[in-house]
VOGU-3710 file (C-alpha; in Angstrom, 3 decimals, decimal comma):
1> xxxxxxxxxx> 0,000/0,000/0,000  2,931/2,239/0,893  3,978/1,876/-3,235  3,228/5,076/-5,250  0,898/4,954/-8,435  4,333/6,287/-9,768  6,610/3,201/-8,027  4,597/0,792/-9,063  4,907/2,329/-12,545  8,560/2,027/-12,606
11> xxxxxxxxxx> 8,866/-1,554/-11,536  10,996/-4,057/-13,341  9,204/-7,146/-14,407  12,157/-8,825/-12,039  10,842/-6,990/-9,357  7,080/-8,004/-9,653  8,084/-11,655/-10,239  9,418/-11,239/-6,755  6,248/-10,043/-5,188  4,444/-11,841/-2,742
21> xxxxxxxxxx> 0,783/-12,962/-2,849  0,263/-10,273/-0,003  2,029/-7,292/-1,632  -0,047/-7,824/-5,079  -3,374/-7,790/-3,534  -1,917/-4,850/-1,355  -1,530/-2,488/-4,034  -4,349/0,124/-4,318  -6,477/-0,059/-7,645  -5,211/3,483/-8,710
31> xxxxxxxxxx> -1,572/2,145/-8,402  -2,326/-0,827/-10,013  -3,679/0,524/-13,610  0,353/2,308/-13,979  1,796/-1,192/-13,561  3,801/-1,421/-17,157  1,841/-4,645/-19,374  5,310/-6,560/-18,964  5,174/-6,097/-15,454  1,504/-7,899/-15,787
41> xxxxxxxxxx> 2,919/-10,269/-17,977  5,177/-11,975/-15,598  2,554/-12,412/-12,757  2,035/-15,922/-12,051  -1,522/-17,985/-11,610  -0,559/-17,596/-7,793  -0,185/-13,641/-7,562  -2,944/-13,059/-10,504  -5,015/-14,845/-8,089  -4,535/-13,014/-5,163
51> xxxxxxxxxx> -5,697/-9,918/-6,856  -8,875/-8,481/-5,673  -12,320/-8,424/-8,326  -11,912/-4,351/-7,290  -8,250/-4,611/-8,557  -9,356/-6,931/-11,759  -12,046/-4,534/-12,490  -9,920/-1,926/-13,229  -7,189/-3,817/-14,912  -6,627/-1,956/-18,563
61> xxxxxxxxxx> -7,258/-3,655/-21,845  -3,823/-3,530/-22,712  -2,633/-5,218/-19,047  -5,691/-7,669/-19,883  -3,911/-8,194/-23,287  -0,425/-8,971/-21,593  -1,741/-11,503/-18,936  0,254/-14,942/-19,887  -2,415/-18,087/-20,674  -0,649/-20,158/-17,989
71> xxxxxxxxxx> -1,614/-17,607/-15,280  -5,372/-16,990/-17,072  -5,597/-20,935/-16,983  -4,594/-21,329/-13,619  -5,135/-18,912/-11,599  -8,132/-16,579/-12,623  -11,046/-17,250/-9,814  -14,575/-17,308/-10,969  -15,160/-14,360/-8,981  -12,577/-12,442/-10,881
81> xxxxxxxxxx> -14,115/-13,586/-14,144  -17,174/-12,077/-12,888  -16,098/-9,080/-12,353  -14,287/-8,474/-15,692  -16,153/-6,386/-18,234  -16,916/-6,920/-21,871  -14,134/-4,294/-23,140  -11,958/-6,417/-21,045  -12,790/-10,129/-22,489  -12,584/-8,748/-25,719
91> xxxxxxxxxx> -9,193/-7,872/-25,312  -8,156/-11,028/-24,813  -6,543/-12,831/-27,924  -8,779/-16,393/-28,997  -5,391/-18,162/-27,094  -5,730/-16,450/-23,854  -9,523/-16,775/-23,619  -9,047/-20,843/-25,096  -7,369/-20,587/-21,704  -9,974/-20,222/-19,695
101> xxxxxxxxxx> -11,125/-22,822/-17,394  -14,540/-24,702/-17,996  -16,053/-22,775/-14,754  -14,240/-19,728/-15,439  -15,984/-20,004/-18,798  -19,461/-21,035/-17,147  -18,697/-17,407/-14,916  -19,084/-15,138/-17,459  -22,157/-13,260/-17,492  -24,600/-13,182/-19,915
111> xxxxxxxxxx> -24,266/-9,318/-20,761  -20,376/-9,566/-21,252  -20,870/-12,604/-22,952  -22,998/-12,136/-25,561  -20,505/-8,756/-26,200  -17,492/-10,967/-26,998  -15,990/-10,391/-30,324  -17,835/-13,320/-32,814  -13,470/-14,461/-33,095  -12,974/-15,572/-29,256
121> xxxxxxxxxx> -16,417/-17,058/-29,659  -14,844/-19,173/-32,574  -11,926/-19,961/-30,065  -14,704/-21,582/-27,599  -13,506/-25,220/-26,899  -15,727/-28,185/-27,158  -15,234/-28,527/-23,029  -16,115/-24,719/-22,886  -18,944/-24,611/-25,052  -20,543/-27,356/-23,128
131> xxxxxxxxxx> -20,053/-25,441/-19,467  -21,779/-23,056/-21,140  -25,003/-22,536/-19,091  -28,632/-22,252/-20,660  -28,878/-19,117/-20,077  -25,646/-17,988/-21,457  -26,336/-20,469/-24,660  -29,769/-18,191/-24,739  -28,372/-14,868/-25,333  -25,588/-15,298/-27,779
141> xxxxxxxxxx> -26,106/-13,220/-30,759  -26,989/-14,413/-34,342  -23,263/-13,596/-35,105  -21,449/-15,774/-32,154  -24,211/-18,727/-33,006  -22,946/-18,748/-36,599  -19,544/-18,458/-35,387  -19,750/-21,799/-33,734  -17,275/-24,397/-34,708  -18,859/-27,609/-36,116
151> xxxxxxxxxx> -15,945/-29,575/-34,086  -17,224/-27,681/-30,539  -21,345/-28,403/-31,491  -20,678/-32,147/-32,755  -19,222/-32,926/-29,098  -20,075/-29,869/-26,987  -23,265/-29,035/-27,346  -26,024/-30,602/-25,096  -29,692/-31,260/-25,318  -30,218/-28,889/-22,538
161> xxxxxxxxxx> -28,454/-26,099/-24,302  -30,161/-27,239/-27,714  -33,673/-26,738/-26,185  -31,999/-23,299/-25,050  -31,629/-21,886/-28,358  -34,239/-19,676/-29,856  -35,419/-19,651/-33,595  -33,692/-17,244/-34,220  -30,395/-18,480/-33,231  -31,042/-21,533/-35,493
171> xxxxxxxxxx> -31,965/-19,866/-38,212  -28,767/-18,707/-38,768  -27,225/-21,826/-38,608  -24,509/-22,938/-41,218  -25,157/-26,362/-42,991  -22,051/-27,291/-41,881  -23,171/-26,928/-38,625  -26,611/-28,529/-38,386  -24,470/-31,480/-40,443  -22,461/-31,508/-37,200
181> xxxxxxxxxx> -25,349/-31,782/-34,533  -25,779/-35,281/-32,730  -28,763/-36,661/-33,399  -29,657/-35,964/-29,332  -29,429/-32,632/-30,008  -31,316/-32,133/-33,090  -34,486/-34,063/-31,343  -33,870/-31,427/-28,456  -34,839/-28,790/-30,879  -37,726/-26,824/-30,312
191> xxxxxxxxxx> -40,449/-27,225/-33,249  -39,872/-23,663/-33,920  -36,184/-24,010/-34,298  -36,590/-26,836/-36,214  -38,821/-24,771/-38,664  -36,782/-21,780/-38,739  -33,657/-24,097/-39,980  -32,365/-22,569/-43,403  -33,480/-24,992/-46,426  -29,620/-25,788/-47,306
201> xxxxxxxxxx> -29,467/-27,373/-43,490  -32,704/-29,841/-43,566  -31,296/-31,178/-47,320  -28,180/-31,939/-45,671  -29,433/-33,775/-42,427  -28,099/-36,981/-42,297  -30,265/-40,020/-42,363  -30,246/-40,247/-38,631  -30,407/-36,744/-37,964  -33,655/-37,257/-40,031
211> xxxxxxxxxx> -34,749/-40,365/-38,145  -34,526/-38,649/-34,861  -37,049/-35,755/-35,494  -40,429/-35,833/-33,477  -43,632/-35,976/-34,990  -44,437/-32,127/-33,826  -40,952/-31,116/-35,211  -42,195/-32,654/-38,550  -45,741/-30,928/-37,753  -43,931/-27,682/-37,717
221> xxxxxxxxxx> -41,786/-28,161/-41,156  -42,022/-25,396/-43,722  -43,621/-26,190/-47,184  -39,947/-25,355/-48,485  -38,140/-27,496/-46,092  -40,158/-30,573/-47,143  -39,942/-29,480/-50,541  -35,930/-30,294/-50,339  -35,936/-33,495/-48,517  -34,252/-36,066/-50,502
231> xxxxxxxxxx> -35,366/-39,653/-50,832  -32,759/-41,049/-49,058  -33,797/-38,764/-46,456  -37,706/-39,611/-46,849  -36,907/-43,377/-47,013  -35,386/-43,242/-43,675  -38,621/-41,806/-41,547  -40,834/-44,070/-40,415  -44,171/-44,389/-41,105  -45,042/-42,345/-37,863
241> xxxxxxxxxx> -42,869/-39,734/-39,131  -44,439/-39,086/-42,517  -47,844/-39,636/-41,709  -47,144/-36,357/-39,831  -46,242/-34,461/-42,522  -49,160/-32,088/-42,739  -51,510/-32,119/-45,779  -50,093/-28,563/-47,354  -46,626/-29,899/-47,074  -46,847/-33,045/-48,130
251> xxxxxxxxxx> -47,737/-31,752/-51,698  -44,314/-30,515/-51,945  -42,537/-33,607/-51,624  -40,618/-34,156/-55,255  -41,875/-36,409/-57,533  -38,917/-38,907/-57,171  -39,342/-38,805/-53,723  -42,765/-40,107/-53,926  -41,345/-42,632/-56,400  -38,946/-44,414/-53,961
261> xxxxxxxxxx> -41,760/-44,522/-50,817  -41,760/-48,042/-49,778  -45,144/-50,158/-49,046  -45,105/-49,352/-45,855  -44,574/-45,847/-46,387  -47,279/-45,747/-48,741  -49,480/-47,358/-46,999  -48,951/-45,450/-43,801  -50,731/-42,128/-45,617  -53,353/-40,818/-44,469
271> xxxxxxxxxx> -56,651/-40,797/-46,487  -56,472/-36,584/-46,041  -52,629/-36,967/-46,885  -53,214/-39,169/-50,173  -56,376/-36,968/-51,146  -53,734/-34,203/-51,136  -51,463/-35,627/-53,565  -51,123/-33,827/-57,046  -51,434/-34,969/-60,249  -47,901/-35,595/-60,835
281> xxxxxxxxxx> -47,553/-37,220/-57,358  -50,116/-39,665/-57,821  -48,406/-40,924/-61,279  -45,237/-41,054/-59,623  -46,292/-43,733/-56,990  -44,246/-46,622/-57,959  -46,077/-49,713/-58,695  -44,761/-51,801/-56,752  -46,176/-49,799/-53,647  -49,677/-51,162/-52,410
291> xxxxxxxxxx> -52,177/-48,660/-51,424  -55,290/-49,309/-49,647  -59,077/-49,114/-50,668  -59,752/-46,276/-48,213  -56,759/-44,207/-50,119  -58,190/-45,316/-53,387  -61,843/-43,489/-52,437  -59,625/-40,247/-50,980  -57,927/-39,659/-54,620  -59,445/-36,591/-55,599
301> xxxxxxxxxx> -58,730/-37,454/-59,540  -61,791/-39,032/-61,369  -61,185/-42,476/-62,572  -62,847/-44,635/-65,339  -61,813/-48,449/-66,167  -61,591/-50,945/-68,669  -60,280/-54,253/-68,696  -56,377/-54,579/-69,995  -54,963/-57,341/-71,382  -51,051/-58,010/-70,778
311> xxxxxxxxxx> -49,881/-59,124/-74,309  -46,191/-59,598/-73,892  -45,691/-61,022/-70,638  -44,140/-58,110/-68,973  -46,738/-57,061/-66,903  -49,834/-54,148/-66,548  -48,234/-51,340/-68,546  -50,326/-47,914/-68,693  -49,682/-44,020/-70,413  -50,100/-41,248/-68,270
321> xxxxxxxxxx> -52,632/-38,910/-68,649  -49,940/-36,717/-69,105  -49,342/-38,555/-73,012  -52,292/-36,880/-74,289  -54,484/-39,467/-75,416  -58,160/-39,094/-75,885  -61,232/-40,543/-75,196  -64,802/-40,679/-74,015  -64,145/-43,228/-71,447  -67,140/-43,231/-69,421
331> xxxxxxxxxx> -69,727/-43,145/-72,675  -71,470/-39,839/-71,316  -70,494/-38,080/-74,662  -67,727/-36,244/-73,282  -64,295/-37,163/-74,564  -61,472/-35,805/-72,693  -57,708/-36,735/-71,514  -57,604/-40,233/-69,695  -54,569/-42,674/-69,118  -54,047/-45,139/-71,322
341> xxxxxxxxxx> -53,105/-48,621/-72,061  -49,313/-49,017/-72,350  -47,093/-50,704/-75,218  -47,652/-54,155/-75,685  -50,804/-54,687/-73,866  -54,541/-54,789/-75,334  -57,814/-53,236/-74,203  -60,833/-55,790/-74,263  -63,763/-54,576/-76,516  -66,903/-55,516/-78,170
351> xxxxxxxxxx> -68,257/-53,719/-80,562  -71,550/-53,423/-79,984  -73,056/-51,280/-82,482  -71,399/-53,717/-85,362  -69,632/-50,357/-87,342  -66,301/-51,262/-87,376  -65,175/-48,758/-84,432  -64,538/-48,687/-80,836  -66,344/-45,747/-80,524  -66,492/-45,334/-76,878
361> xxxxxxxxxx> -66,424/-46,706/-72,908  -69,246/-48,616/-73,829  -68,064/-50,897/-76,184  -65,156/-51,736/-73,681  -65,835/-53,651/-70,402  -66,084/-51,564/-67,323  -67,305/-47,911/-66,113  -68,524/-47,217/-69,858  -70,203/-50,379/-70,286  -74,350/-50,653/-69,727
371> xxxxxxxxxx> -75,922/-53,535/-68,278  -78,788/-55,108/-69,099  -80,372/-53,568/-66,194  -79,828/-50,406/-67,597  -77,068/-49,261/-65,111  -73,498/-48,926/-65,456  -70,747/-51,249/-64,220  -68,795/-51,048/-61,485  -65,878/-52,884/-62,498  -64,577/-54,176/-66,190
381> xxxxxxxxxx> -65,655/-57,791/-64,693  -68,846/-57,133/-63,867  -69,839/-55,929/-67,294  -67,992/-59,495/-68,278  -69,724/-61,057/-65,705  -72,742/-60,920/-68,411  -71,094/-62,991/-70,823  -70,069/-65,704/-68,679  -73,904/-68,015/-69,850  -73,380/-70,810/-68,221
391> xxxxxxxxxx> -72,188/-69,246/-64,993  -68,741/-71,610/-64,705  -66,944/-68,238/-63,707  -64,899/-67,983/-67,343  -65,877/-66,562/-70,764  -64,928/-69,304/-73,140  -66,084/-70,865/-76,506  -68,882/-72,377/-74,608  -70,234/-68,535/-74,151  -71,894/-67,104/-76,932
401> xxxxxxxxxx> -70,263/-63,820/-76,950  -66,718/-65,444/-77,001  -66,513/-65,047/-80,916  -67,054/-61,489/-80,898  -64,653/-59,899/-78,251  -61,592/-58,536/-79,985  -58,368/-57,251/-78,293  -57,487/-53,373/-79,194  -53,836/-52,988/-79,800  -54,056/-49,008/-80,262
411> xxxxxxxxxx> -49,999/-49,105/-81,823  -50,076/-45,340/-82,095  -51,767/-45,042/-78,683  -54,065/-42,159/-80,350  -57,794/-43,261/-78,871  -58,789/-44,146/-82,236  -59,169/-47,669/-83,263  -58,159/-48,749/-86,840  -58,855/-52,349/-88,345  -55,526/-53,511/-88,002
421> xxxxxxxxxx> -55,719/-52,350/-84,644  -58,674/-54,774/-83,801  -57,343/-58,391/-83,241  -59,808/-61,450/-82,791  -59,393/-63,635/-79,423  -58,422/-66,383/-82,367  -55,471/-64,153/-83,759  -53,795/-63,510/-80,469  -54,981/-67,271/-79,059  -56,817/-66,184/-76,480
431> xxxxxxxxxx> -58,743/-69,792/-74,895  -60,182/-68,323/-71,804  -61,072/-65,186/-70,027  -60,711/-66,545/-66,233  -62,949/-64,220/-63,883  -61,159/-65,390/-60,619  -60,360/-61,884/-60,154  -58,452/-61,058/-56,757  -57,481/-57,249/-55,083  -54,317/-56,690/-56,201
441> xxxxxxxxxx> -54,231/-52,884/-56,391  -51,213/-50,775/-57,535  -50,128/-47,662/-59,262  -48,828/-47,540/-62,686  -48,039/-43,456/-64,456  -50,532/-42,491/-62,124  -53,665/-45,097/-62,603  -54,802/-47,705/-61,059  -54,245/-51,944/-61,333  -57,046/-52,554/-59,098
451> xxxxxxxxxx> -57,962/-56,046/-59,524  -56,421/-58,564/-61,328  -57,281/-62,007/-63,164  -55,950/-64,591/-65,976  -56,818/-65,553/-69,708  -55,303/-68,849/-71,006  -53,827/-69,080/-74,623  -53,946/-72,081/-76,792  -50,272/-73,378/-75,697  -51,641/-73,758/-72,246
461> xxxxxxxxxx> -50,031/-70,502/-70,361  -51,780/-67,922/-68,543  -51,231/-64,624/-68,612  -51,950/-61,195/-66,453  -55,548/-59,644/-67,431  -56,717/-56,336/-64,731  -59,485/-53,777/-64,029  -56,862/-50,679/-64,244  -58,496/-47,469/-63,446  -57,361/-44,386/-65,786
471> xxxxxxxxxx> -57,190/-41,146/-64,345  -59,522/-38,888/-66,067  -59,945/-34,464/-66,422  -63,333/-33,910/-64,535  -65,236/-33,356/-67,967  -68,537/-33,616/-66,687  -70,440/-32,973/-63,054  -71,494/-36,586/-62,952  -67,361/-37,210/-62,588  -67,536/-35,228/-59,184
481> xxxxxxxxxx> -67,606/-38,481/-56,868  -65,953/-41,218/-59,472  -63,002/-41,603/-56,916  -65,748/-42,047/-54,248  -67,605/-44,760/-56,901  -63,924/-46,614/-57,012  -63,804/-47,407/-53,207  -67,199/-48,665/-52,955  -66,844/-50,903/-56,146  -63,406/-52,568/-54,971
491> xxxxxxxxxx> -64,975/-53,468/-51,309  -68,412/-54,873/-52,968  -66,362/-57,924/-54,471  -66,411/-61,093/-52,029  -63,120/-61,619/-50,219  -63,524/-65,589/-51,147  -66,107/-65,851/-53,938  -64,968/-65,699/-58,215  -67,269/-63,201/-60,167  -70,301/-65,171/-61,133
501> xxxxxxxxxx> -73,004/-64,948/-63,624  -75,593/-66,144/-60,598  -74,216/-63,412/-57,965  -74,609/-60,314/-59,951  -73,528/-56,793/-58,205  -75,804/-53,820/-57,397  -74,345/-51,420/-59,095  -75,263/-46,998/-58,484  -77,249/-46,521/-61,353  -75,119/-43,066/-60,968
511> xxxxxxxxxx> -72,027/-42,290/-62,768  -70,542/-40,536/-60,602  -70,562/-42,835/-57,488  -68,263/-45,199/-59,965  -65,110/-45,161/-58,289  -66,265/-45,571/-54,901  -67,555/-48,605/-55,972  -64,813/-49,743/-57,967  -62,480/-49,071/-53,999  -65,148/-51,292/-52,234
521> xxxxxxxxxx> -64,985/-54,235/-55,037  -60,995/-54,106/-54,727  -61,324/-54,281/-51,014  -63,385/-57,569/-51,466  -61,130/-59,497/-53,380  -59,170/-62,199/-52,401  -55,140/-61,474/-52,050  -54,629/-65,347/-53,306  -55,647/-66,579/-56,385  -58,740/-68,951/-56,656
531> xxxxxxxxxx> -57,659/-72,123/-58,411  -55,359/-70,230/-61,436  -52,158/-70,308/-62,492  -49,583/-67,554/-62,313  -47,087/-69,114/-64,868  -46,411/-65,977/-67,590  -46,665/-66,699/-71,590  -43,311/-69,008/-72,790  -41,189/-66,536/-74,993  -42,124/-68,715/-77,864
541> xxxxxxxxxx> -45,948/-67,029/-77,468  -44,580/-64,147/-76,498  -42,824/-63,601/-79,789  -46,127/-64,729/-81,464  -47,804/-62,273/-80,163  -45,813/-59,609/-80,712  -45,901/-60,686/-84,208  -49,411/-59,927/-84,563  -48,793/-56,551/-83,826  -47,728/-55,569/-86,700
551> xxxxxxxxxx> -44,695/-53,758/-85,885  -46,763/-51,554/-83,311  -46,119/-50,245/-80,191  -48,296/-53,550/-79,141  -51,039/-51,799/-77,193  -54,534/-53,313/-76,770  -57,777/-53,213/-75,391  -60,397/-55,862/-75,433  -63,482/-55,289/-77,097  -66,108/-56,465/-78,996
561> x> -67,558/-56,731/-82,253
//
């Protein structure tokens, strides 16, 4: 105490090595700022220690600036961390304040904290960031968030200080640094935060970053988050997860995304969810995903069917409506854009008027097609159902009508039949129509394979024959409740009886109730086939049949003359 503001100035740095504990805390504040910074520079953890948080709070920036990281590390009391300013702390170089001690870290308050230069903030060690407390963590600035290293978040930072952060604080999150978040941490997240995450951050989330969302932070995704997810990143949520993708959202899931959803996936959706899907989402739902009848009656796309005819072994192929084709489907008058049978397969037709024409759904065999109780058909097999005579649950040469059904191979896939298009059952060796139909539904470029069946050829193999559903534009008010017609049509089937001339359906004598009905028939159908086999056409018949094509594109529909 006896040591003048101007002694203490003149010390050597020898001379304040060689102070004691005592002397340092005994020199008076006032004294203490003319101490020269090399003077400061020698103290030890010991003698920086002893000073008092009066004689710290006064220290200059420079003598802050000159204080040596082994006496910072060591000997700088929490209470002397507290009672440094923020001018102070930010004169500290990113080694000096990497010094700091986990509590001395934990000690700084909130005010001079969230003041420190965005550069020591970037100096913040994993063990540091992680004493930070909750409160601290809660009022760093945009600037020190983004500052961050991904190296101190990937290890440092906890759940506790994750649910500390505010929206606004994530927002400003690098990629690089969500990237780095533990999958702990990232479920921590408030919904908000999640939500407020750039777009560039949720399309690089990791698979198990994705995994390890909630439900409510899914809830609380933006339309343009959801619109970047990946489908690597979709694949991985579970069928919890996705089903809580809202409605408006969901929508902006990419097309390819919807593409890769697995059954489960698929079948996890909501009936509000799938009645949300667009257009172009609907025809991107691979085939090979099942859907259920009560998501067939939510499409919100009208749908009209005829029986299709797989011609070169390869399966149920269908156009989108998207190729253009047109047609009057339903037989209402009103021709508009519908899917369409696919290359190498044949739509089943009669024609009934005897001009030489498939001139319309009514001279196929489904939601066109009349019965002779004046009311349309639910399904392609019920309107078949009418041929089958003598009720043995095929249409064969023992059934009158056999003769005059004819396979439409529309090559050019226009709508418009030509006479080389139309190919007798004979010409394509068609022996059977089997009417063991079963629920086997599917989506193919955005119709529908709802149930499926056999035909035999004369070489003894059986081959695929279906009720698809083509979506349809809306071209008339009687469309307004097809989808609705669908569901109630696929769940009217029996879940262990064939189609049978002696059990006919009730059928809406109202168009647009058709696809409901077509949904309920589906949902009625067996999932194992009654009696038939499987076995698809040798390549010997396949090649035959591609023969009769013509050179076409090979597509065909059934009708009859």
């Amino acid at each position: 105490v006896a040591l003048t503001a101007g002694q203490v100035g003149v010390l050597s740095s020898k001379q304040v090595a060689a102070l004691g504990t005592s002397a340092i805390a005994a020199i008076e504040t006032a004294d203490l700022v003319a101490l020269k910074t090399f003077g400061i520079a020698v103290l030890n953890s010991d003698q920086l220690g002893a000073l008092t948080t009066d004689q710290v709070g006064v220290l200059s920036t420079s003598q802050i600036a000159a204080l040596s990281t082994a006496s910072l590390s060591a000997g700088l009391r929490t209470s002397q961390v507290v009672a440094l300013g923020s001018s102070q702390f930010n004169a500290l170089s990113t080694v000096q304040f990497g010094a700091l001690s986990t509590d001395g870290i934990a000690a700084i308050e909130t005010a001079d904290l969230a003041a420190l230069k965005t550069g020591l903030i970037a100096a913040l060690k994993t063990a540091q960031l992680a004493a930070l407390t909750t409160d601290q963590i809660g009022n760093l600035s945009t600037a020190q968030v983004a500052a961050l290293t991904t190296t101190a978040l990937a290890a440092g930072l906890s759940t506790d200080q994750a649910v500390a952060l505010t929206s606004s604080q994530t927002s400003v999150l690098l990629t690089a640094q969500v990237a780095a978040l533990s999958s702990d941490v990232i479920a921590a997240l408030g919904t908000e935060d999640v939500a407020a995450l750039k777009t560039a951050s949720i399309a690089a989330l990791k698979t198990s970053q994705i995994q390890a969302l909630t439900t409510d932070q899914i809830v609380g995704l933006q339309n343009s988050q959801v619109a970047v997810l990946s489908t690597a990143q979709v694949r991985a949520m579970s069928t919890n997860q996705l089903v809580a993708i809202e409605t408006a959202d969901l929508i902006a899931l990419r097309t390819a995304v919807i593409n890769t959803l697995t059954s489960d996936q698929l079948g996890s959706l909501t009936t509000d969810q799938f009645h949300a899907l667009t257009s172009s989402q609907v025809c991107a739902i691979s085939s090979s995903a099942g859907m259920t009848t009560d998501q067939v009656q939510a499409l919100s796309s009208p749908l009209g069917t005829p029986i299709v005819l797989d011609l070169n072994g390869n399966g149920i192929s269908t156009l989108s409506i998207a190729a253009g084709v047109q047609f009057d489907l339903l037989a209402d008058g009103h021709k508009g854009a519908v899917g369409w049978v696919g290359g190498g397969d044949g739509l089943l037709v009669l024609d009934r008027n005897g001009d030489g024409v498939i001139n319309d759904g009514s001279e196929l065999f489904g939601s066109g097609t009349t019965l002779a109780n004046g009311q349309k058909a639910t399904t392609g097999y019920q309107a078949m159902d009418e041929l089958d005579t003598n009720g043995d649950g095929a249409i064969d040469s023992k059934d009158q009508a056999f003769s005059s059904l004819q396979v439409w191979v529309d090559g050019n896939a226009d709508g418009v039949s030509q006479a080389d298009e139309l190919k007798s059952l004979a010409d394509l060796g068609i022996t059977k129509l089997n009417l063991d139909a079963k629920q086997d539904v599917s989506f193919n470029n955005g119709n529908i394979v709802g149930i499926t069946s056999t035909y035999e050829t004369s070489d003894g193999s059986t081959h695929q024959a279906a009720d698809v559903w083509f979506q349809m534009t809306a071209q008339a008010s009687t469309l307004t409740a097809s989808v609705s017609g669908l569901s109630q049509a696929l769940s009217a089937y029996s879940a262990s009886a064939t189609v049978s001339s002696t059990a006919k359906l009730e059928v809406p004598g109202n168009v647009s109730s058709n696809a409901a009905a077509l949904a309920s028939a589906i949902g009625q159908y067996s999932n194992e086939h009654l009696g038939v086999s499987n076995s698809t056409a040798t390549s010997e018949e396949t090649l035959r049949l591609k023969a009769l094509h013509s050179g076409t594109a090979g597509q065909g529909i059934l009708a009859a003359r």
